[in-house]
RODO-2510 file (C-alpha; in nm, 4 decimals, decimal comma):
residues 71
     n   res          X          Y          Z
     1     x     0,3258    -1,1874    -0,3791
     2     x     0,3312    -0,9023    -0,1277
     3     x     0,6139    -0,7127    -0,0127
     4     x     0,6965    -0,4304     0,2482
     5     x     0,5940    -0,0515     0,0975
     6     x     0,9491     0,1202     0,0142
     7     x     1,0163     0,5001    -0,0680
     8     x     1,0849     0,4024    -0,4388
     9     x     0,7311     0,2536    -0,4079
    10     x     0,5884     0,6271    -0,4217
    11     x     0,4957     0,7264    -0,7784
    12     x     0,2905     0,3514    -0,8613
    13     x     0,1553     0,3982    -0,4522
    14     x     0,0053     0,7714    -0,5381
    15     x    -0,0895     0,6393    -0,9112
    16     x    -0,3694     0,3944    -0,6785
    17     x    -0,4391     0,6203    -0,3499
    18     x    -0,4637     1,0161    -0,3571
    19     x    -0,5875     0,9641    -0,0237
    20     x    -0,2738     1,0534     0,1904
    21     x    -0,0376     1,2763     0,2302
    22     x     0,3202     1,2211     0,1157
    23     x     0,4259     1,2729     0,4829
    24     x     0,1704     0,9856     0,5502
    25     x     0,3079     0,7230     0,3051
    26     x     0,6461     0,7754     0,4145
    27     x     0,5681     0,7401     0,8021
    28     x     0,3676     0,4033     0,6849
    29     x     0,6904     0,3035     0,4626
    30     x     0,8683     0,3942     0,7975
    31     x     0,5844     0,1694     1,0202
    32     x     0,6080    -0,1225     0,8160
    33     x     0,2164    -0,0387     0,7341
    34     x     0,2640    -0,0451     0,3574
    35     x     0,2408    -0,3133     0,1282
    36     x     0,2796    -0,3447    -0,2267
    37     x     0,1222    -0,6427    -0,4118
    38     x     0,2483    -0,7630    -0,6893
    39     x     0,2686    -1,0284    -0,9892
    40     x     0,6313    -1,1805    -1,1254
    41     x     0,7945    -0,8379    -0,9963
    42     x     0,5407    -0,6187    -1,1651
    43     x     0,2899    -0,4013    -0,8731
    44     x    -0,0489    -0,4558    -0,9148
    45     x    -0,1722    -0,3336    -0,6369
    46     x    -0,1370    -0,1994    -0,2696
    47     x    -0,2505    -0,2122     0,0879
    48     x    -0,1896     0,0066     0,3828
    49     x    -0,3247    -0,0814     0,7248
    50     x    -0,3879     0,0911     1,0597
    51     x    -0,4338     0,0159     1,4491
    52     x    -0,7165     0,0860     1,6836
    53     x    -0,5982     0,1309     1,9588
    54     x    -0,2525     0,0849     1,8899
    55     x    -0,2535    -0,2591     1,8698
    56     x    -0,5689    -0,4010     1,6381
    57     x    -0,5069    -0,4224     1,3139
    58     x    -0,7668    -0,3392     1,0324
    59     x    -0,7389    -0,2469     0,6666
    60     x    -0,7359     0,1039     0,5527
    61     x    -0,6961     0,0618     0,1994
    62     x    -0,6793    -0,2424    -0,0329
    63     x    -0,6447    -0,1659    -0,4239
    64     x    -0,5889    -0,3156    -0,7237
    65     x    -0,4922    -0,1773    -1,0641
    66     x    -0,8523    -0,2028    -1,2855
    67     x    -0,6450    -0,3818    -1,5475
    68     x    -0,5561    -0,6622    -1,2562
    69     x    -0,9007    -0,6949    -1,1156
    70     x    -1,1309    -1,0237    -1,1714
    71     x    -0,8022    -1,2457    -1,2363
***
């Protein structure tokens, strides 16, 4: 299942992607550009997403815990 990035989110989204800023995850949490992906209510992963010019949509980051890959 996937579900909407929320603040709470923030120590399993930083555990995946060092890649951004704290400011940044919370203006994507804020943007509705944060998912969380997960398996009967447990995350296993996470994607985030970004527009070109403001209005194309293409993937920033998709990851999966290792543990959760090749299933």
């Amino acid at each position: 299942m996937i579900r909407k990035a929320e603040l709470h989110d923030e120590k399993f989204w930083f555990r995946l992607d060092e890649h951004i800023p704290k400011s940044e995850f919370e203006r994507n949490v804020r943007n509705g550009t944060a998912y969380i992906l997960t398996d009967n209510a447990r995350c296993v992963g996470l994607l985030r997403y970004g527009l070109f010019w403001d209005e194309i949509p293409f993937c920033n980051l998709l990851c999966i815990e290792p543990k959760e890959q090749h299933k």
